[in-house]
N, C-alpha and C positions, 0 to 999 in steps of 0.2 A: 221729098226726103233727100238729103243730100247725100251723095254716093258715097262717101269717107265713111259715114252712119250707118248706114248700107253694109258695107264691107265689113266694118269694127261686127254688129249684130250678127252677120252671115258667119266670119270667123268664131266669134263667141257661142253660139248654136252650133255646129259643127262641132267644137272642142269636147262642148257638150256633150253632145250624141253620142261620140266615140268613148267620154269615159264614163257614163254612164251601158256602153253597151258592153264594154271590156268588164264591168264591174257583175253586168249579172252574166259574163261570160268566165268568169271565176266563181260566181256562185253556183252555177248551174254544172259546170264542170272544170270541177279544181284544178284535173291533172291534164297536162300534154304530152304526147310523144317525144322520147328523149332525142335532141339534136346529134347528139353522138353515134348511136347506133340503128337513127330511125326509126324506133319504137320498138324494133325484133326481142333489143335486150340481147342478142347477142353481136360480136363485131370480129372481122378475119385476121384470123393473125398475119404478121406483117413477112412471115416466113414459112411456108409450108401452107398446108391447107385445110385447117384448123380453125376454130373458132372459139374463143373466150366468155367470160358475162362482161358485161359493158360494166365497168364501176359507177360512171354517173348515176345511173338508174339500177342499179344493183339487181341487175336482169331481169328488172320489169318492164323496162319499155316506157315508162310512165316519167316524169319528172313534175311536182307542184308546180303549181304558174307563180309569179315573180310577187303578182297582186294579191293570190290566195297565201301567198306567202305572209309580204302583210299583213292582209288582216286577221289571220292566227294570230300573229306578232301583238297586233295592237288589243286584241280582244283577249290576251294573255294578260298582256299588263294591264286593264278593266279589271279583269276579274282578282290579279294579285293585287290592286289598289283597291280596292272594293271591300276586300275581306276584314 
């Protein structure tokens, strides 16, 4: 087998994996912890010693993933073209 062959399949297997793993990793659980506040859902005020709700995640802690995002999106417009 010639190593260029090799590498192309190795590559295209791999790309594979991972979007297929990201995929049932938004199926299985939709949401992540918000990058903003760390998941707490709350975050320090920037004067005193005080704490606020985190707006990104609207003091849950939680934010959709990007992909679960999509495919709400696409499986909306399925069913609005469907009807």
């Amino acid at each position: 087998m010639d190593p260029a062959l090799f590498i192309a399949i190795a590559v295209i297997f791999t790309t594979l994996f991972i979007t297929v793993r990201y995929a049932a990793e938004c199926y299985i659980r939709p949401f992540r912890r918000c990058r903003s506040c760390h998941g707490k859902g709350r975050k320090p005020n920037r004067i005193g010693r005080g704490t606020h709700e985190c707006r990104r995640c609207r003091a849950t802690g939680l934010r959709l993933r990007i992909g679960r995002h999509l495919w709400n999106h696409f499986r909306a417009l399925h069913r609005d073209a469907t009807r």
